[in-house]
PyMOL commands that place a pseudoatom at each C-alpha (Angstrom):
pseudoatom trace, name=CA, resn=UNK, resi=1, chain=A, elem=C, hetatm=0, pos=[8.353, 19.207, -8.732]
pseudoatom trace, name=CA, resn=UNK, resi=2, chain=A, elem=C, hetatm=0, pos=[5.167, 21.378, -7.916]
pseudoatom trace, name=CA, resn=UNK, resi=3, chain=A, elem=C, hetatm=0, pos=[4.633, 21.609, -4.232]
pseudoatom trace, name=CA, resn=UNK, resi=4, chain=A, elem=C, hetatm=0, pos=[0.775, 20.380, -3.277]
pseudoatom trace, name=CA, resn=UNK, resi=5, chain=A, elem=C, hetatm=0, pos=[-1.011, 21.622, -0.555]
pseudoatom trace, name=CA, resn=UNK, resi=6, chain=A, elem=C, hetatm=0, pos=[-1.308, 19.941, 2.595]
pseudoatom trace, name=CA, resn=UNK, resi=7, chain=A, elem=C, hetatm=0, pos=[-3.894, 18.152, 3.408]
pseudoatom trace, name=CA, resn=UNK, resi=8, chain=A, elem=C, hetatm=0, pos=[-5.961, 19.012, 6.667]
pseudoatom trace, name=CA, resn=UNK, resi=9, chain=A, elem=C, hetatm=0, pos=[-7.689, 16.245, 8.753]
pseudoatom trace, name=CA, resn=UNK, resi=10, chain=A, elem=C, hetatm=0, pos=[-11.353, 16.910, 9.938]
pseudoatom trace, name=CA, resn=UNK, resi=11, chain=A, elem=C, hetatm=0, pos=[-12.365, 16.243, 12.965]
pseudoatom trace, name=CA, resn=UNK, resi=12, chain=A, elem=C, hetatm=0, pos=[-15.678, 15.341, 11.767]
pseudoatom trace, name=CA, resn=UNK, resi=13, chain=A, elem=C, hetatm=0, pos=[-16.955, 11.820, 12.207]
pseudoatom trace, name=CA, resn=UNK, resi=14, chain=A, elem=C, hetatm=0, pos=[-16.944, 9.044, 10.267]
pseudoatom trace, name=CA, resn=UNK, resi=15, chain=A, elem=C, hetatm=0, pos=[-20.086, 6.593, 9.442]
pseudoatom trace, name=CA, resn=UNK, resi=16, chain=A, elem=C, hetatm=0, pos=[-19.305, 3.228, 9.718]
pseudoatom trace, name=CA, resn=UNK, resi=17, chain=A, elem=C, hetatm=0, pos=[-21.752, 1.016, 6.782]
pseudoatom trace, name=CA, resn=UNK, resi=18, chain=A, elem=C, hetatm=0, pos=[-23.182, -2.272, 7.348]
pseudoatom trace, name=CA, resn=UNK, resi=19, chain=A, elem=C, hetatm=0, pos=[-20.807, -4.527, 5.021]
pseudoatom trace, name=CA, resn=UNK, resi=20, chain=A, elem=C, hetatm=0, pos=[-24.238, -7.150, 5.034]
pseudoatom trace, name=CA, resn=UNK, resi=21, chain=A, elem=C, hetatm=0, pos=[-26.011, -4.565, 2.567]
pseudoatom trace, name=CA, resn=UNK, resi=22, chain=A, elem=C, hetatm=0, pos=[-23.375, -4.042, 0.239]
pseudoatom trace, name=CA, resn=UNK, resi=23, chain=A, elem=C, hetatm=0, pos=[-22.088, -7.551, 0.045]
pseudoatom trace, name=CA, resn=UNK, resi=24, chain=A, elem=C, hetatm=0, pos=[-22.623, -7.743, -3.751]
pseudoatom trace, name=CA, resn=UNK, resi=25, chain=A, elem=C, hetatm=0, pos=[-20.904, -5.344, -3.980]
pseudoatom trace, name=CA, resn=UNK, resi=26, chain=A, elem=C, hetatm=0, pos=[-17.684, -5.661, -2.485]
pseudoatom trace, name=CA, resn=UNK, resi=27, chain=A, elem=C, hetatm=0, pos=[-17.511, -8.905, -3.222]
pseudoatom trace, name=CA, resn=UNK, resi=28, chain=A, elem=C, hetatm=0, pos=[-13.975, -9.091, -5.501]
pseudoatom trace, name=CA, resn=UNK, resi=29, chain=A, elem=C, hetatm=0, pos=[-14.009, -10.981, -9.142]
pseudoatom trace, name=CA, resn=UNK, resi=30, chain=A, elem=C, hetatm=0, pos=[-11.212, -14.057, -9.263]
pseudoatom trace, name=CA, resn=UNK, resi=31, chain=A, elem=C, hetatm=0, pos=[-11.266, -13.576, -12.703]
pseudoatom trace, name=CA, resn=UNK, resi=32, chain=A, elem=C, hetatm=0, pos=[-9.270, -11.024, -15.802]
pseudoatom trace, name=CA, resn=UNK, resi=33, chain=A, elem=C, hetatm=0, pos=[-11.756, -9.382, -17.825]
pseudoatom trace, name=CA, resn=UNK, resi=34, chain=A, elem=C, hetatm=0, pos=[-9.872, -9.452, -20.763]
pseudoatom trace, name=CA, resn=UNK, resi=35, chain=A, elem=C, hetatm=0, pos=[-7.208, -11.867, -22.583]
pseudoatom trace, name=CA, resn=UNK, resi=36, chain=A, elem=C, hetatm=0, pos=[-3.721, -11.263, -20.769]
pseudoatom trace, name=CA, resn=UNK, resi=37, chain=A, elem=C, hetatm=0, pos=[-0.649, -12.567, -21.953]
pseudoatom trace, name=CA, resn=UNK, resi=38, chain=A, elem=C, hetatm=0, pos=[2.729, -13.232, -20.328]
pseudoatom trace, name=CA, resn=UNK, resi=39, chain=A, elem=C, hetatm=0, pos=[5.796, -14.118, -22.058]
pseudoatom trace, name=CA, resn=UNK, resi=40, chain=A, elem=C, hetatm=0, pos=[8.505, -15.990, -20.107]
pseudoatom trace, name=CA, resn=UNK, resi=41, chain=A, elem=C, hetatm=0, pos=[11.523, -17.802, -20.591]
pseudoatom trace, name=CA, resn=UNK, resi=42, chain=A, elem=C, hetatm=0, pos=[12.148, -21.200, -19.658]
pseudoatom trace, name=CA, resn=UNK, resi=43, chain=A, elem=C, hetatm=0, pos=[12.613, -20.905, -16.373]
pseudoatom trace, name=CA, resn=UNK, resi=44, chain=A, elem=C, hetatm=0, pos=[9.187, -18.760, -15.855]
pseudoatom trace, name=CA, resn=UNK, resi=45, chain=A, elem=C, hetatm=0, pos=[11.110, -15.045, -15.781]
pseudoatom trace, name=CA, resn=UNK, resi=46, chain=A, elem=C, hetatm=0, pos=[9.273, -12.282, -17.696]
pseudoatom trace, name=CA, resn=UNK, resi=47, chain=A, elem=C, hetatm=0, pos=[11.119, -10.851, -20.333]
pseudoatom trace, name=CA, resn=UNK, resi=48, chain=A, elem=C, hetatm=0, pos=[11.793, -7.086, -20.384]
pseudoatom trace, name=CA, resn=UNK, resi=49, chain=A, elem=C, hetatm=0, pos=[9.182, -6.696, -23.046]
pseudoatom trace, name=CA, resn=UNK, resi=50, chain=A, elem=C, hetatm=0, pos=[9.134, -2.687, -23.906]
pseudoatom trace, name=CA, resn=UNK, resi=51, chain=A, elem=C, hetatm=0, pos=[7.903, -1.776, -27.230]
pseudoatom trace, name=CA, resn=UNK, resi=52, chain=A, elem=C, hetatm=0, pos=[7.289, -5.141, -28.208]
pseudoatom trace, name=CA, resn=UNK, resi=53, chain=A, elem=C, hetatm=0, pos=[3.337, -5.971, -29.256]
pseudoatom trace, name=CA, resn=UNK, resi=54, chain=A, elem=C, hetatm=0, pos=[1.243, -8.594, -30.064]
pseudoatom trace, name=CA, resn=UNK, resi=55, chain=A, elem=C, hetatm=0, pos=[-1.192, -9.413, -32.313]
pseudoatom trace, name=CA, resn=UNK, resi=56, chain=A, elem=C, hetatm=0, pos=[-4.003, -12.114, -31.925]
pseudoatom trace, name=CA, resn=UNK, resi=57, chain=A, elem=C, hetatm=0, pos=[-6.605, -13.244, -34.761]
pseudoatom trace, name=CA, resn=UNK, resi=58, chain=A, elem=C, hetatm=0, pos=[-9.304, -15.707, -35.218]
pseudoatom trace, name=CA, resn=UNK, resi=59, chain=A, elem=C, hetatm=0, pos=[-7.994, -19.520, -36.387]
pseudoatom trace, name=CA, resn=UNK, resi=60, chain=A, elem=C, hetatm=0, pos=[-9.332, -18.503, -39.902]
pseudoatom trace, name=CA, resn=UNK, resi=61, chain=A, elem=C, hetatm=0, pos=[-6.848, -15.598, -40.133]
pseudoatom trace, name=CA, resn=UNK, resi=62, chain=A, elem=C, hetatm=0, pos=[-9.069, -12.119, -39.373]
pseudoatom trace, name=CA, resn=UNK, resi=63, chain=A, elem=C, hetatm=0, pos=[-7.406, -9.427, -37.006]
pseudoatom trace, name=CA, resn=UNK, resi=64, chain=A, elem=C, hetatm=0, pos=[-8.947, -8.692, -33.688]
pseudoatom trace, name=CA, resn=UNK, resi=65, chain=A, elem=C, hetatm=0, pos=[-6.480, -6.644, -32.267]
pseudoatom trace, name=CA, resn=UNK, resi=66, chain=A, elem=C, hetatm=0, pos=[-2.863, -5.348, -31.760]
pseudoatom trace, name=CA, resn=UNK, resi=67, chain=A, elem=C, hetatm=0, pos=[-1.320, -4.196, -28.408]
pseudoatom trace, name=CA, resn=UNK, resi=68, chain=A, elem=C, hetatm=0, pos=[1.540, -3.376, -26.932]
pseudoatom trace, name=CA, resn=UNK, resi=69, chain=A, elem=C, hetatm=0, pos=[3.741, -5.140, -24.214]
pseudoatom trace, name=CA, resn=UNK, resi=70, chain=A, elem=C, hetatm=0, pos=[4.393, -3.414, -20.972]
pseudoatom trace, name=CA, resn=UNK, resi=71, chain=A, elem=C, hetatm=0, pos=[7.837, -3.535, -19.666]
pseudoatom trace, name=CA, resn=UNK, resi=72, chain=A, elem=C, hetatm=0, pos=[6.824, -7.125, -17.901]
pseudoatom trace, name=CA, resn=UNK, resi=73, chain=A, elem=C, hetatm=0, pos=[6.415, -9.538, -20.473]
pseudoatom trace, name=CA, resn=UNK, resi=74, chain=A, elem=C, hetatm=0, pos=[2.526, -8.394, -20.025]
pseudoatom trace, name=CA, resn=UNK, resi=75, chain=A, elem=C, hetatm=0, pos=[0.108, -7.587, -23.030]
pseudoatom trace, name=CA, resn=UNK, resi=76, chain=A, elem=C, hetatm=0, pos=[-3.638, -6.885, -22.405]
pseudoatom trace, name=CA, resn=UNK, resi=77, chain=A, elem=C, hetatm=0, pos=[-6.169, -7.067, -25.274]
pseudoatom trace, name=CA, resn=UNK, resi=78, chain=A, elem=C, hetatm=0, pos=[-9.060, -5.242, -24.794]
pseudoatom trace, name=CA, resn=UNK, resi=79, chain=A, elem=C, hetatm=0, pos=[-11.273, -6.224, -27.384]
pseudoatom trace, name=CA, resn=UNK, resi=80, chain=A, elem=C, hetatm=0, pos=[-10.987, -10.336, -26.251]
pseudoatom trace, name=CA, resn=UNK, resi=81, chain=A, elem=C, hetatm=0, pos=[-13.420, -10.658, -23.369]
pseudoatom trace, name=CA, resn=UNK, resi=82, chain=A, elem=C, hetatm=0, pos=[-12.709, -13.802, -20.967]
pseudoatom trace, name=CA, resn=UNK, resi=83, chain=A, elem=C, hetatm=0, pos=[-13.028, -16.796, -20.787]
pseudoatom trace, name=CA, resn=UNK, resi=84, chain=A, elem=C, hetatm=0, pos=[-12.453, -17.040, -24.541]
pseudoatom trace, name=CA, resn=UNK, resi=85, chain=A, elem=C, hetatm=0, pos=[-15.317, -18.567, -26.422]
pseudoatom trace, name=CA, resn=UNK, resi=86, chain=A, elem=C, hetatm=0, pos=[-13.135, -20.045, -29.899]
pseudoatom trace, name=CA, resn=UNK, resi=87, chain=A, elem=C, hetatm=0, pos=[-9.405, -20.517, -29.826]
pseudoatom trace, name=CA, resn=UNK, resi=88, chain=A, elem=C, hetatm=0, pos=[-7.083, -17.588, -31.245]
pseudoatom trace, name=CA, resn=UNK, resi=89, chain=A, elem=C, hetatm=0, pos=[-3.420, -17.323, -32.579]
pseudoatom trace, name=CA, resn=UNK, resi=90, chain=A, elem=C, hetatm=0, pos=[-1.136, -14.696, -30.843]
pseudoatom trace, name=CA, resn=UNK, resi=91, chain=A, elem=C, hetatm=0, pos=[1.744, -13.606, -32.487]
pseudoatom trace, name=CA, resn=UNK, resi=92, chain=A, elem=C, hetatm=0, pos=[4.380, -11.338, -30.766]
pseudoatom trace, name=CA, resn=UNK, resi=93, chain=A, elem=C, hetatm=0, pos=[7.017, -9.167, -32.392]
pseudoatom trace, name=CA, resn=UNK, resi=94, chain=A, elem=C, hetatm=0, pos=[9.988, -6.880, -31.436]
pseudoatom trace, name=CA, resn=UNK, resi=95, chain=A, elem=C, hetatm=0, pos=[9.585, -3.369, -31.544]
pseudoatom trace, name=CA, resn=UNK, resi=96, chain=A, elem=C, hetatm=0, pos=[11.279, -3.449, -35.114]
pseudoatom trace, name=CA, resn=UNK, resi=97, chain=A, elem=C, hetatm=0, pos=[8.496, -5.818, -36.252]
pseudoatom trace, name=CA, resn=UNK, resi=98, chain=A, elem=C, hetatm=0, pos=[10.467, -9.023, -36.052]
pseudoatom trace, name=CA, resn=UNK, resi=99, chain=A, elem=C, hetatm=0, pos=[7.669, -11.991, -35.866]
pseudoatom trace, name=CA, resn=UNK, resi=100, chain=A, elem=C, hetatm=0, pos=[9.095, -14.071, -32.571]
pseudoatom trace, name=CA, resn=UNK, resi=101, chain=A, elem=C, hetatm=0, pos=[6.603, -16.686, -31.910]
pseudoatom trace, name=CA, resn=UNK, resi=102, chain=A, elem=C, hetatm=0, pos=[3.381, -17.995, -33.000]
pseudoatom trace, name=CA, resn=UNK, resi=103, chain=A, elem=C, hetatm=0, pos=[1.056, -19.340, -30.702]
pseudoatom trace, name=CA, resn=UNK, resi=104, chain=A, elem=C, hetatm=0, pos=[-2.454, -21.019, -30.480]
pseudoatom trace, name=CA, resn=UNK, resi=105, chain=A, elem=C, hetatm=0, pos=[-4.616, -20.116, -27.203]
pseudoatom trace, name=CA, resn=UNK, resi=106, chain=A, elem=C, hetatm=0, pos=[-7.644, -22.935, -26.743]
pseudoatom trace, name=CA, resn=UNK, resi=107, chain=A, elem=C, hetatm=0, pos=[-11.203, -21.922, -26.184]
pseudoatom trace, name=CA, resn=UNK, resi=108, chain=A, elem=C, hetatm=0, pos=[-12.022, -20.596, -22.124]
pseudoatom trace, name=CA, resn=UNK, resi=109, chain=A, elem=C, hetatm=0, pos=[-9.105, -19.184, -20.895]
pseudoatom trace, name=CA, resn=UNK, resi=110, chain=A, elem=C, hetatm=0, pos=[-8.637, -15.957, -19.234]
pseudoatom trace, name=CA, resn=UNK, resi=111, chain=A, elem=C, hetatm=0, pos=[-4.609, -15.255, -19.467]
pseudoatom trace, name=CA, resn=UNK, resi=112, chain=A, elem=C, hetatm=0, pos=[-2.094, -17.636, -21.460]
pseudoatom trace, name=CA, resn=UNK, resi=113, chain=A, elem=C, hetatm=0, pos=[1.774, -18.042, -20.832]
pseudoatom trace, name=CA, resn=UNK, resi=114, chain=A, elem=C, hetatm=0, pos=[3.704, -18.313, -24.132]
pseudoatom trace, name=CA, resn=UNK, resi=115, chain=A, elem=C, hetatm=0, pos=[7.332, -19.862, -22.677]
pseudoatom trace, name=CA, resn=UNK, resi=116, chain=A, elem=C, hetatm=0, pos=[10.015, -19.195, -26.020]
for i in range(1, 116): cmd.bond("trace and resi %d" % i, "trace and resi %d" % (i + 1))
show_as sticks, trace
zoom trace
């Protein structure tokens, strides 16, 4: 591993800001941006998910998007943006393309558990 330089503390002074201006600001969302999916057993344990994807369409049958799982049962889709304005069909696969489950999100949702 490459070795980093050190890094030296200043003994300059730091400003303190007046939260009340900035409040807007640093004010944190509650909600995802984008459609997130889990995928869970039965009891509510992620699966170990790694190269598995996803695919979700409209209920007529055109492609949106495909993305992959991370290792957590956890697949983001980037091109959805939240809450969900029509209901969509996910379907997730193993990494050898093996269709596992079908499954119908409804209309203003943010993230979706499919339990299989």
């Amino acid at each position: 591993m490459a070795k980093r330089p050190v890094r030296t503390i200043r003994n300059a002074k730091a400003r303190k800001l007046d939260a009340s201006k900035y409040s807007k600001l640093l004010k944190p969302t509650q909600r995802l941006r984008r459609l997130t999916i889990v995928w869970t057993n039965s009891s509510g344990t992620p699966y170990n998910t790694s190269g598995f994807f996803a695919t979700v369409s409209t209920t007529s049958g055109r492609l949106i998007q495909t993305a992959r799982f991370d290792s957590y049962g956890v697949v983001v889709f980037s091109r959805v943006h939240t809450p969900t304005s029509r209901n969509l069909i996910v379907r997730t696969y193993s990494s050898s393309g093996l269709l596992y489950t079908v499954t119908t999100v409804p209309e203003d949702n943010a993230a979706y558990v499919v339990i299989s």
